[in-house]
N, CA, C and O atoms as a DFTB+ gen file, in Angstrom:
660 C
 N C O
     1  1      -7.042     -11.778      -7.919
     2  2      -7.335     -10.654      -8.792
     3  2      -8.124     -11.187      -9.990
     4  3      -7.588     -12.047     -10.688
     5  1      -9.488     -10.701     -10.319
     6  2     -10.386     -11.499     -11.306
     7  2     -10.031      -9.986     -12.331
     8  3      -9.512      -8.879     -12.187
     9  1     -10.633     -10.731     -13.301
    10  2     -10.575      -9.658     -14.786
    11  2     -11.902      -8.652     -14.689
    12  3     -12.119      -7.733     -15.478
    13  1     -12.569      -8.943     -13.790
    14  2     -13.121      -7.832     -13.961
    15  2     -12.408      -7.060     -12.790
    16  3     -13.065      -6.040     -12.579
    17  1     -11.260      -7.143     -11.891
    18  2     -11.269      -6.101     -11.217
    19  2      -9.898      -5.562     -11.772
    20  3      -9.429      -4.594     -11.173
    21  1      -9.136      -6.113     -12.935
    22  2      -8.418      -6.244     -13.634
    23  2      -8.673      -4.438     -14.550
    24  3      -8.116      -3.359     -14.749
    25  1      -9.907      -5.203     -14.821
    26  2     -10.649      -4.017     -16.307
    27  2     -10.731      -2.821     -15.203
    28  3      -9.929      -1.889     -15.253
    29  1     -11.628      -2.889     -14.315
    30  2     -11.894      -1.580     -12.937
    31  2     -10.254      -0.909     -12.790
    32  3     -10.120       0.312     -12.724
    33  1      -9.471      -1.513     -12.761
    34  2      -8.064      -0.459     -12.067
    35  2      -7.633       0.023     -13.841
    36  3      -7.060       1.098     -14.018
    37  1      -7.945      -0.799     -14.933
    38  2      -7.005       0.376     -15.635
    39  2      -8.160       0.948     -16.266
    40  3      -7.675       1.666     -17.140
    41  1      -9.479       1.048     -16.330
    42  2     -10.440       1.877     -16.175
    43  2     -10.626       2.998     -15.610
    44  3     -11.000       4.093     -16.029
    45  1     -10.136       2.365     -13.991
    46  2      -9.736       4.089     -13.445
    47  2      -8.431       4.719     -13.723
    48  3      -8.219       5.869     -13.337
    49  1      -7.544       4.043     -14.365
    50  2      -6.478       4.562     -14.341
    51  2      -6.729       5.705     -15.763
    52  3      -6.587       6.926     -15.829
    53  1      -7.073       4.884     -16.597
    54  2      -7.339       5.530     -17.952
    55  2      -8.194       6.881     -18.269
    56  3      -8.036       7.755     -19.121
    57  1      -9.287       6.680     -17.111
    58  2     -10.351       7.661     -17.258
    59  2      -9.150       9.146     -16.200
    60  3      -9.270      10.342     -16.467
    61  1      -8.491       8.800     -15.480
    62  2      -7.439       9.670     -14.850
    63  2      -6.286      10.567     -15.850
    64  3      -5.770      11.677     -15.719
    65  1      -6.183       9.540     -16.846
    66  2      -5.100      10.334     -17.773
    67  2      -3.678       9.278     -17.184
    68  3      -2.581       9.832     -17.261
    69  1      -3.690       8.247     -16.786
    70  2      -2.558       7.419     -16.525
    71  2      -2.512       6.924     -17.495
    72  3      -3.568       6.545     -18.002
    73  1      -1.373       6.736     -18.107
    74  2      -1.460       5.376     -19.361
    75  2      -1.132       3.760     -18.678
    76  3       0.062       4.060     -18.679
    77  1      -1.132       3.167     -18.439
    78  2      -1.159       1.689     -17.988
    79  2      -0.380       0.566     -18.936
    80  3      -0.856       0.488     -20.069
    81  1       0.557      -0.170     -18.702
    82  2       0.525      -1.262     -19.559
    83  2       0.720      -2.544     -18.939
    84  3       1.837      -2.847     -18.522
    85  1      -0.496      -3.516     -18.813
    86  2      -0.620      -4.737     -18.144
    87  2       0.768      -5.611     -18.668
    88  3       1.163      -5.792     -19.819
    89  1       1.473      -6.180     -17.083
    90  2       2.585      -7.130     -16.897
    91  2       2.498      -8.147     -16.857
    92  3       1.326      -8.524     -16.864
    93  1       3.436      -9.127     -16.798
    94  2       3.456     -10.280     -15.602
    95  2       1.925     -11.377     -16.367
    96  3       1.524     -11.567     -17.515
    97  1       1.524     -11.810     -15.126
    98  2       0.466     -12.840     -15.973
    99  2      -0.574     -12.788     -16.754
   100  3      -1.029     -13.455     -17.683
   101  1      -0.983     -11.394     -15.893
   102  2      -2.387     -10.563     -16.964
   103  2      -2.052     -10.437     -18.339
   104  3      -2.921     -10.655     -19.183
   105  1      -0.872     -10.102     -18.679
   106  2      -0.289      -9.606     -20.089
   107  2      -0.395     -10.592     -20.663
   108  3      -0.839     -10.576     -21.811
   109  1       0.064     -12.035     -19.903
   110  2       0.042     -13.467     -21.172
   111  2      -1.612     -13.482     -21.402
   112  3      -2.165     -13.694     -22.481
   113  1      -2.202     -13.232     -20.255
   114  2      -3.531     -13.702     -20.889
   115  2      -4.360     -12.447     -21.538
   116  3      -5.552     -12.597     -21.810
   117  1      -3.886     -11.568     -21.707
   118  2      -4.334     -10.651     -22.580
   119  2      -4.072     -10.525     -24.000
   120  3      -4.500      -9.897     -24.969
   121  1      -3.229     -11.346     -23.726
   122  2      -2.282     -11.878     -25.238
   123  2      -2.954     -12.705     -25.816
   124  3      -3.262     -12.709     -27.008
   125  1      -3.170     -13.308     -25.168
   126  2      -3.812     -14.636     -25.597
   127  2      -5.653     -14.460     -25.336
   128  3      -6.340     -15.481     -25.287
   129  1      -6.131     -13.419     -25.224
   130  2      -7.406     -13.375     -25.261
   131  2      -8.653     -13.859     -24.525
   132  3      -9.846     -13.766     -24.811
   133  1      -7.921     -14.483     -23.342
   134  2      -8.318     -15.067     -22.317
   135  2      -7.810     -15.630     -21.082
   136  3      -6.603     -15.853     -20.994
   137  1      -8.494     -15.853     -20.238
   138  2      -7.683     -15.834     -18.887
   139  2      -7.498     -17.403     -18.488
   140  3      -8.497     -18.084     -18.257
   141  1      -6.226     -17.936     -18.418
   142  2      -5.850     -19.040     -18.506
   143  2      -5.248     -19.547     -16.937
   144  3      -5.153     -20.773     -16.883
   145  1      -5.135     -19.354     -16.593
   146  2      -4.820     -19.465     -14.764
   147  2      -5.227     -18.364     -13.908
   148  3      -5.404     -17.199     -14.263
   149  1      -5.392     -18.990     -12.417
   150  2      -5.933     -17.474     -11.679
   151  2      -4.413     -16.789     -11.436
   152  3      -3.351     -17.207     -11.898
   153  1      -4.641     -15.506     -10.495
   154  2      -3.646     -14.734     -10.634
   155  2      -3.911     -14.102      -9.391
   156  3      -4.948     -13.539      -9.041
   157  1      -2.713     -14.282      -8.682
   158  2      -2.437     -13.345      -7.152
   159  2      -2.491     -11.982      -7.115
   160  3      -2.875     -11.405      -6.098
   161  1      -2.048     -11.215      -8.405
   162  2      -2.070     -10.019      -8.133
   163  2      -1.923      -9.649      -9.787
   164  3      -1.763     -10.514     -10.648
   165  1      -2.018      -8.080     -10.079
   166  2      -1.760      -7.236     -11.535
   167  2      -0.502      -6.693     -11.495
   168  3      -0.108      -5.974     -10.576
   169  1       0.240      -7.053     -12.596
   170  2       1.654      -6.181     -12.470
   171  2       0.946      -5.386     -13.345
   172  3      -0.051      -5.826     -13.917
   173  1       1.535      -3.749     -13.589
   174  2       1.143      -2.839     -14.445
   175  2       2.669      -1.928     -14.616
   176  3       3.108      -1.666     -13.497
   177  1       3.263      -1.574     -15.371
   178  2       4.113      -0.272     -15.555
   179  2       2.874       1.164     -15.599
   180  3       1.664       1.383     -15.662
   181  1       3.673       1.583     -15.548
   182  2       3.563       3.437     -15.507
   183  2       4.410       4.291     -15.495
   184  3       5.590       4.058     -15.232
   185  1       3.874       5.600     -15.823
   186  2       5.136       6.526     -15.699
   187  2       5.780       6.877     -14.392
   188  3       4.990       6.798     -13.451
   189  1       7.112       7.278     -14.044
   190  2       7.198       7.483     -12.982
   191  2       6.202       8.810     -11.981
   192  3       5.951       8.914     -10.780
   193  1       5.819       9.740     -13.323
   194  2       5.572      11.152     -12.998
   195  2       3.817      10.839     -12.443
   196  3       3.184      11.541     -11.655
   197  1       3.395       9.724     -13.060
   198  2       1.938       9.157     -12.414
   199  2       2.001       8.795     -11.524
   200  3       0.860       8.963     -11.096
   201  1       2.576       8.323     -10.741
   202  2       2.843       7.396      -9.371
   203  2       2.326       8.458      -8.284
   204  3       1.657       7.710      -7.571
   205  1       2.220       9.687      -7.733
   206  2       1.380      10.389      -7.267
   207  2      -0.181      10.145      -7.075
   208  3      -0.660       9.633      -6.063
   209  1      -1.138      10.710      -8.520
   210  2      -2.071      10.161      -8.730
   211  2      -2.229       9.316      -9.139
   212  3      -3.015       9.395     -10.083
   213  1      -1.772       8.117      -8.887
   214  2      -2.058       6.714      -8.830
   215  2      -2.301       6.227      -7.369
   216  3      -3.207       5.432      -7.121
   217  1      -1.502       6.705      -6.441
   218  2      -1.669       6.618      -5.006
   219  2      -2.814       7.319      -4.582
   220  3      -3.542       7.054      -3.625
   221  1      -2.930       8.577      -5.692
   222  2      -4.319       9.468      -5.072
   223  2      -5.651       8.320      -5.903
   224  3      -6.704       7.984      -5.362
   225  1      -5.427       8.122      -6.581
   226  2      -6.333       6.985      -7.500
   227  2      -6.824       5.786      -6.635
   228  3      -7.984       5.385      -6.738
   229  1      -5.900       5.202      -5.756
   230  2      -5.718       4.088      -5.734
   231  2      -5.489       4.448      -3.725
   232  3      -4.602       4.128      -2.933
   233  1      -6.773       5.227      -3.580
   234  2      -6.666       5.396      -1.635
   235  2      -6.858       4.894      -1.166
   236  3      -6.557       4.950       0.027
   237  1      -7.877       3.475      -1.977
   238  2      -8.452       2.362      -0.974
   239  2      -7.252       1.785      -0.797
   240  3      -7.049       1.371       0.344
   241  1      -6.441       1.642      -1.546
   242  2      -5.144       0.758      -1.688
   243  2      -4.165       1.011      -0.442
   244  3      -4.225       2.096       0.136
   245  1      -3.137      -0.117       0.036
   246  2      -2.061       0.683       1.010
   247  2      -0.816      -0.416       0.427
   248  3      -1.001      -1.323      -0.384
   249  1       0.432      -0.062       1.062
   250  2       1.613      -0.327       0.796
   251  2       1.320      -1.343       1.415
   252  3       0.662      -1.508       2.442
   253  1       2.145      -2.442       0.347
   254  2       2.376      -4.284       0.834
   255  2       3.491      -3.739       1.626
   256  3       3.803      -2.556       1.492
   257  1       4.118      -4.523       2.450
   258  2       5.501      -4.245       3.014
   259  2       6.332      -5.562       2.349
   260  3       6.176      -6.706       2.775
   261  1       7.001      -5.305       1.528
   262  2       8.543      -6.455       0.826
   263  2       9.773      -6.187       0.543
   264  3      10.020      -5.039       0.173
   265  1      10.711      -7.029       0.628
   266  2      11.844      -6.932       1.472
   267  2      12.870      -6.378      -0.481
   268  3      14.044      -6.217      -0.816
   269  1      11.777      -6.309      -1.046
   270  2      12.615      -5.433      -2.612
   271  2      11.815      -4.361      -3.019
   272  3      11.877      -3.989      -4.191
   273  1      10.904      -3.688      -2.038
   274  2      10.631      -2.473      -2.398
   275  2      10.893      -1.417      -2.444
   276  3      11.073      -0.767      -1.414
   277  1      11.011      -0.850      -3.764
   278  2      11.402       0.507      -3.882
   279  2      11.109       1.859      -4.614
   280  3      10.857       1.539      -5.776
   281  1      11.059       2.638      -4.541
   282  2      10.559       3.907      -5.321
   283  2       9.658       3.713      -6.344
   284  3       8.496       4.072      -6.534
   285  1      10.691       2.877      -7.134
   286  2       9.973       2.469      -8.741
   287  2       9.198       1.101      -8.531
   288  3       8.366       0.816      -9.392
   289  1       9.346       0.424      -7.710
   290  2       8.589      -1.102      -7.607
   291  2       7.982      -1.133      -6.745
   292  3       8.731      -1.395      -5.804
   293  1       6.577      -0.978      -6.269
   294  2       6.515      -1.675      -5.118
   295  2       4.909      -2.027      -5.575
   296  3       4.250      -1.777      -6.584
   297  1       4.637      -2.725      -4.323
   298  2       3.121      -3.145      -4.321
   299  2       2.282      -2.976      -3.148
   300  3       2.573      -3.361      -2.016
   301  1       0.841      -2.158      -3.619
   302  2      -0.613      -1.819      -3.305
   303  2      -1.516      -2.836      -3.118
   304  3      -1.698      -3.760      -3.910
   305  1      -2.095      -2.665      -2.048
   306  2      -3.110      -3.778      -1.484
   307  2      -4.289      -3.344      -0.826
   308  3      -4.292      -2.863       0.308
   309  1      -5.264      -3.509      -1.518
   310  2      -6.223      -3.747      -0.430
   311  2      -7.521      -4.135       0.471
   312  3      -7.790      -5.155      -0.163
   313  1      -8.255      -4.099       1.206
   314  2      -8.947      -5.087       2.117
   315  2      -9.145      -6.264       1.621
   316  3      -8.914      -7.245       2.328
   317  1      -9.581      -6.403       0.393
   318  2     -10.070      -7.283      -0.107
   319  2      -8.711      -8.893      -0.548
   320  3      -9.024      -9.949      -1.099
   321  1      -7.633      -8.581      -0.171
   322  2      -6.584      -9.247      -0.808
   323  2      -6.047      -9.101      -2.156
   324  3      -5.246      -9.846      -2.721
   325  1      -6.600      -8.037      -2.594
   326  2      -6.046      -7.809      -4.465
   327  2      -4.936      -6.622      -4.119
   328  3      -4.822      -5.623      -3.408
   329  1      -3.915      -7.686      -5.461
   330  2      -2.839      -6.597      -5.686
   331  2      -2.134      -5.965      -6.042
   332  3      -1.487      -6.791      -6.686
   333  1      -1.608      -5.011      -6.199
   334  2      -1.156      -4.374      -7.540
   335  2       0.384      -4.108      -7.232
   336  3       0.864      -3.406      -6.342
   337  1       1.160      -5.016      -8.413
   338  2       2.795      -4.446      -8.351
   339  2       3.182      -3.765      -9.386
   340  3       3.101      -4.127     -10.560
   341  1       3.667      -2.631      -8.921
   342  2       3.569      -1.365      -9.770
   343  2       5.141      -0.987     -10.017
   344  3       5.867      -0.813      -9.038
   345  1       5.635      -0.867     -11.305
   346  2       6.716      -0.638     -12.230
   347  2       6.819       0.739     -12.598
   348  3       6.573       0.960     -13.783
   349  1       7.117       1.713     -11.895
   350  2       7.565       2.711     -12.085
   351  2       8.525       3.374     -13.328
   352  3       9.704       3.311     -12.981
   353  1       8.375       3.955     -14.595
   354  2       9.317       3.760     -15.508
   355  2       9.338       5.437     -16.137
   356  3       8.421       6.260     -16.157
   357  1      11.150       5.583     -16.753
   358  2      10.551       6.821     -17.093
   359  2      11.473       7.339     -18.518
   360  3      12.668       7.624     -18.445
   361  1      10.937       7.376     -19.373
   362  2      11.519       7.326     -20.937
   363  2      12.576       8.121     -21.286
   364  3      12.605       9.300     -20.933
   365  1      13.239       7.742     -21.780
   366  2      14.639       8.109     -22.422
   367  2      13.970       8.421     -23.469
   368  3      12.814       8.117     -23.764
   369  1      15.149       9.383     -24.337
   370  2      14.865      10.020     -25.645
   371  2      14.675       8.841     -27.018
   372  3      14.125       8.894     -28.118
   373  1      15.534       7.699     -26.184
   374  2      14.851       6.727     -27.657
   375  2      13.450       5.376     -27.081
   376  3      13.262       4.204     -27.408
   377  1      12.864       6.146     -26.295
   378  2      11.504       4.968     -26.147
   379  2      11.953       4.049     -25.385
   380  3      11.678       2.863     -25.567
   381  1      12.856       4.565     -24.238
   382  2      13.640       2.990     -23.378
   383  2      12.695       3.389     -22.279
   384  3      12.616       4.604     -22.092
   385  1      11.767       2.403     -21.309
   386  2      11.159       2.484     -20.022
   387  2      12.225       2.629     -19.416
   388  3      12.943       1.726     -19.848
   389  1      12.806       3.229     -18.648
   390  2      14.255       3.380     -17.769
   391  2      13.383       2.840     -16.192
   392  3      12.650       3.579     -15.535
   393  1      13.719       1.336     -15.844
   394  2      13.139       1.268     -14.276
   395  2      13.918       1.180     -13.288
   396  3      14.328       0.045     -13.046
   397  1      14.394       2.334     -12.376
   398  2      14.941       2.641     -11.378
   399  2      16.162       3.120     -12.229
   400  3      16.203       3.180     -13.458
   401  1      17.356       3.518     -11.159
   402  2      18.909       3.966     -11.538
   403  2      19.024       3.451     -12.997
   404  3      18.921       2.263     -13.302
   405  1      19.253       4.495     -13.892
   406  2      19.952       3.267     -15.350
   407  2      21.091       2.798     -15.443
   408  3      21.576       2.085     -16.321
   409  1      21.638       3.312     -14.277
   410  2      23.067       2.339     -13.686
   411  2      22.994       0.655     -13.503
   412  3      23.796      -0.275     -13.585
   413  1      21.598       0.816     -13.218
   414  2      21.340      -0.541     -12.930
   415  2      20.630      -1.457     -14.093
   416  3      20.057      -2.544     -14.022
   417  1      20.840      -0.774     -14.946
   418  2      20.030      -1.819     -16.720
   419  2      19.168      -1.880     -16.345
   420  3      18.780      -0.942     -17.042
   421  1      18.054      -2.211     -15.635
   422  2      16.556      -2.454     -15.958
   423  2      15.760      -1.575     -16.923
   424  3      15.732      -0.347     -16.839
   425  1      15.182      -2.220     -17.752
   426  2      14.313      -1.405     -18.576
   427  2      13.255      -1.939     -19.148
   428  3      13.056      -3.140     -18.963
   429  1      12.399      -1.218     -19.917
   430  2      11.736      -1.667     -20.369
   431  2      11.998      -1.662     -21.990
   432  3      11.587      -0.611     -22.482
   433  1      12.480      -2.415     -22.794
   434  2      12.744      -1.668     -24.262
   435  2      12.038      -1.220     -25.398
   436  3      11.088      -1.918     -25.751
   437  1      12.272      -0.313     -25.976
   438  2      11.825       0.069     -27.289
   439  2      11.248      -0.861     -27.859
   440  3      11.828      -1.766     -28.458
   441  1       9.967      -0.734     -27.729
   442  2       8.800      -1.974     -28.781
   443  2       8.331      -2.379     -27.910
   444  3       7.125      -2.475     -28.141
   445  1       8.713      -2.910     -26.373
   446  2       8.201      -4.227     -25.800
   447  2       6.497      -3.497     -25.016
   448  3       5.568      -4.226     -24.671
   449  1       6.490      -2.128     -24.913
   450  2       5.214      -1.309     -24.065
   451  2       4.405      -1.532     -25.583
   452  3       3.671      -0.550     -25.694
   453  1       4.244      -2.418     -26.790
   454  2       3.421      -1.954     -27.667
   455  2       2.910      -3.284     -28.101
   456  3       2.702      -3.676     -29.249
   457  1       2.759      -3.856     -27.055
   458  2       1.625      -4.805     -27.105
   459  2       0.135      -4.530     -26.836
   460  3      -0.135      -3.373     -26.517
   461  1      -1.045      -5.568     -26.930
   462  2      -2.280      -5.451     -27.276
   463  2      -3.251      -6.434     -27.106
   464  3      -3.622      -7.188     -28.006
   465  1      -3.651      -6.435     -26.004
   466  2      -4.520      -7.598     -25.977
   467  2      -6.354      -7.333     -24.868
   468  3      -7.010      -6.388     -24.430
   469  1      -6.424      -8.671     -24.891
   470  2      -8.259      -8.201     -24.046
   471  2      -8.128      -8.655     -22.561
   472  3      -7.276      -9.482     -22.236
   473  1      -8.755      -8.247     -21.912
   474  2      -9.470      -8.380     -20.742
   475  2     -10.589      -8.419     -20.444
   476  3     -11.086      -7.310     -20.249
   477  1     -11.547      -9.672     -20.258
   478  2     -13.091      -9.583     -20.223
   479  2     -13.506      -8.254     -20.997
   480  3     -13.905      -7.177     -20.553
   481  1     -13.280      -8.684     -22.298
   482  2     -13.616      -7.874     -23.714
   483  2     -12.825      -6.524     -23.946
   484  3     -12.792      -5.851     -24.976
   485  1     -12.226      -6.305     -22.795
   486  2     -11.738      -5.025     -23.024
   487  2     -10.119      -4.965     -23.512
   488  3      -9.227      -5.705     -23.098
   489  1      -9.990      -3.909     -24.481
   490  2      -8.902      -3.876     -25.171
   491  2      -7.623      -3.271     -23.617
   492  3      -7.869      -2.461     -22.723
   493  1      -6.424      -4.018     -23.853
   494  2      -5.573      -3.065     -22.857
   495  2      -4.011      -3.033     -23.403
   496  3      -3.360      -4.036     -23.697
   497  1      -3.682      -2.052     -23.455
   498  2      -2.266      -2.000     -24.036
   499  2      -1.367      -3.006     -22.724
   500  3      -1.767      -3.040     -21.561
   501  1      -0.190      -3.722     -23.189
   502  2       0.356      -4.693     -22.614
   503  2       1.807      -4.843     -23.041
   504  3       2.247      -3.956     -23.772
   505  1       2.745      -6.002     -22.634
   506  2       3.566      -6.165     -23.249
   507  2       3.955      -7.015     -24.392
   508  3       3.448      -8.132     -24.486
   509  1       4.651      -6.674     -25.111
   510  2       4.629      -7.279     -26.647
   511  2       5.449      -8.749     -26.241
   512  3       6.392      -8.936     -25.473
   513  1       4.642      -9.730     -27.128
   514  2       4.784     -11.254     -26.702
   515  2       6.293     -11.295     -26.469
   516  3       6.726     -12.014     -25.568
   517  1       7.068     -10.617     -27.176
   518  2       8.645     -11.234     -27.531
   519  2       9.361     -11.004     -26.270
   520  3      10.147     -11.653     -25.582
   521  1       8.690      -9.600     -26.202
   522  2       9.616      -9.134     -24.737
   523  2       9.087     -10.334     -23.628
   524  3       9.936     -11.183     -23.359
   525  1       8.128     -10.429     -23.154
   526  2       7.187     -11.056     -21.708
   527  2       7.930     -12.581     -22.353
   528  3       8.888     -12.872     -21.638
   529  1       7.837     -13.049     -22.880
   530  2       9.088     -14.055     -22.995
   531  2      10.135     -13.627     -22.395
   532  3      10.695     -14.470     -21.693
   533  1      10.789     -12.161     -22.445
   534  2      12.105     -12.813     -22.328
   535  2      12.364     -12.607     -20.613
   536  3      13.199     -13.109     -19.860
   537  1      11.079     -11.488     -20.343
   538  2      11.015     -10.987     -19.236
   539  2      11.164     -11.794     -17.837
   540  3      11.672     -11.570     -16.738
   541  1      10.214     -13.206     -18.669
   542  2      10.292     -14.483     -18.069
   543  2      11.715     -15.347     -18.119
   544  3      11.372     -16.513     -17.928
   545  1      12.686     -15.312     -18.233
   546  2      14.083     -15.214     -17.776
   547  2      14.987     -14.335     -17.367
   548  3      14.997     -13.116     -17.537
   549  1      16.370     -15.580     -16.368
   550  2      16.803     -14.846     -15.570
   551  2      17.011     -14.763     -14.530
   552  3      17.952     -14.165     -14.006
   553  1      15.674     -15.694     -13.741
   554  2      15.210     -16.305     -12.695
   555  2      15.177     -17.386     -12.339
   556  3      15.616     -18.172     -13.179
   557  1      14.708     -17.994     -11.076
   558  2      14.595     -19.583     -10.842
   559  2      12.944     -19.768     -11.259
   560  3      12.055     -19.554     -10.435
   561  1      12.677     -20.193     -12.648
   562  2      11.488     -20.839     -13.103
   563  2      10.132     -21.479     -12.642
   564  3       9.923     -22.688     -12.537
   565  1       9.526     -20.786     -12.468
   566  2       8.140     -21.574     -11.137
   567  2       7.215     -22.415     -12.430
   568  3       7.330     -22.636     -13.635
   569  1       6.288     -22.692     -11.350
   570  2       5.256     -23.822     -12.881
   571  2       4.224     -22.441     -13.746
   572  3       3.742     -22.669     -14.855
   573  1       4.067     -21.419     -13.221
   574  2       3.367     -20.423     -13.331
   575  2       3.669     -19.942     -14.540
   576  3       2.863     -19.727     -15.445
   577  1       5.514     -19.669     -14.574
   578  2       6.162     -19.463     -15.551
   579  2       6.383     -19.759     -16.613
   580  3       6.483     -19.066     -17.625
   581  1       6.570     -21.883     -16.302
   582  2       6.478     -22.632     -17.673
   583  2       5.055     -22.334     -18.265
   584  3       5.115     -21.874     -19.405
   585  1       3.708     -22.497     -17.725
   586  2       2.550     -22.607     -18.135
   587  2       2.440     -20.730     -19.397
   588  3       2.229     -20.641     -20.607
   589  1       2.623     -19.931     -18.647
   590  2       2.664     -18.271     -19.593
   591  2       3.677     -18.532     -20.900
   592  3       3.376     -18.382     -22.084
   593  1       5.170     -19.036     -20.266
   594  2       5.818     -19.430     -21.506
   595  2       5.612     -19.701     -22.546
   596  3       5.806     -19.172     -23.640
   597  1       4.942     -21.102     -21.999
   598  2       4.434     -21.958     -23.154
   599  2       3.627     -21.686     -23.983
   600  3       3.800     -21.781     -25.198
   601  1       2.740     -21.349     -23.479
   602  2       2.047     -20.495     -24.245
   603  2       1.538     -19.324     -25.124
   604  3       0.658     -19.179     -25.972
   605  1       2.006     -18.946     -24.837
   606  2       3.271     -17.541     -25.902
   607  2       3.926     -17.846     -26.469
   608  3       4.012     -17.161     -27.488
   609  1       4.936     -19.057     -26.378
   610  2       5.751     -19.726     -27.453
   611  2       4.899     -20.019     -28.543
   612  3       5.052     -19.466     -29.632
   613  1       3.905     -20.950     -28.297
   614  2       3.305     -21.558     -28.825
   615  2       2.171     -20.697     -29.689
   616  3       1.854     -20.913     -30.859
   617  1       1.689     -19.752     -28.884
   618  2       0.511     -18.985     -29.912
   619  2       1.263     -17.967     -30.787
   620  3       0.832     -17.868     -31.936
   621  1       2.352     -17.161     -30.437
   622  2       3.352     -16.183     -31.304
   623  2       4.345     -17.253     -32.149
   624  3       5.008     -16.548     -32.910
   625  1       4.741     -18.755     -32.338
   626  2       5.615     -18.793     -32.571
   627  2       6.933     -18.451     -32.370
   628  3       7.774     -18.354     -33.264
   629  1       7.134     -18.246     -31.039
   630  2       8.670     -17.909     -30.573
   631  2       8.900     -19.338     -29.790
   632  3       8.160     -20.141     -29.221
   633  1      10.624     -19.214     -30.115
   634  2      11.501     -20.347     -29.488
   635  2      10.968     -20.237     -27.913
   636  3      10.630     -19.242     -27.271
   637  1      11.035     -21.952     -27.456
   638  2      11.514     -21.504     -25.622
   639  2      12.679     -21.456     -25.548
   640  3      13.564     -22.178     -26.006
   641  1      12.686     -20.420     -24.847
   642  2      13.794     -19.836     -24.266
   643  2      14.631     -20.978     -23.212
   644  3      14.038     -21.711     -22.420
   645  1      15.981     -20.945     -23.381
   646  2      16.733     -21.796     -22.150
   647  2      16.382     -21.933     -21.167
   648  3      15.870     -20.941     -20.648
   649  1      16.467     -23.571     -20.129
   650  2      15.495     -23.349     -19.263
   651  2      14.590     -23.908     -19.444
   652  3      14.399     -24.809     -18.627
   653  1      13.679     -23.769     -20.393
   654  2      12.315     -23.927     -20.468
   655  2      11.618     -25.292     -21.476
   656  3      10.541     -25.890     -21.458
   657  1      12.788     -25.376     -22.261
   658  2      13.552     -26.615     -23.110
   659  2      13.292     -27.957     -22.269
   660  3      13.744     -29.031     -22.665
């Protein structure tokens, strides 16, 4: 997934009336103002109520098949090998991304959708450094992980997180 095809999906998403907020690795390097490792695919949140025309948006696209997909998560692919894992989310009265059952805690929290960064020049709302830190625990740690970490530690001034030490 290159940044310019990065800028093309929330381009179309935007010019649609979707709001978008870049995840996962795009977000560190949007953070950081440049693109610092390549990248397998775009995580993005959205609303749940977009996920319709996003599929109508997104026809070239077809369903990855993975063994944790669901309603609110899954991931779009297509011919070309680019891919999009898509975060389904849908707001509570105090600004919480609610992703999937809220039985099940996942969320997105209050503040963390109000990040801000570029993509081959282009501005894209993202996640706020503190959260995508923390987002990045929790898990078993890949090198992908230390490398975004670190670097977010390091350009925001936040602790590494346990783990990462």
């Amino acid at each position: 997934m290159t940044a310019e095809d990065v800028v093309a999906i929330y381009d179309r998403c935007e010019k649609a009336g979707i709001r978008v907020w870049i995840d996962g690795g795009w977000a560190v390097d949007a953070l950081l103002g440049r693109e610092t490792r390549p990248h397998a695919d775009l995580d993005i949140a959205i609303e749940q109520k977009d996920v319709p025309r996003l599929r109508r948006l997104l026809a070239d696209y077809h369903d990855v098949p993975r063994d944790d997909t669901k309603l609110w998560n899954f991931v779009l692919g297509d011919d070309h090998d680019r891919r999009v894992d898509i975060h389904a989310i849908v707001f509570d009265a105090a600004g919480i991304g609610i992703l999937g059952p809220p039985e099940n805690g996942n969320a997105y929290p209050a503040g963390s959708l109000d990040g801000s960064g570029v993509i081959a020049g282009r501005t894209v709302r993202c996640i706020a450094p503190e959260f995508l830190v923390q987002f990045h625990t929790g898990y078993p740690i890949r090198d992908s992980d230390r490398h975004d970490v670190g670097l977010l530690c390091e350009r925001f001034g936040l602790p590494l997180p346990e783990g990462y030490r």
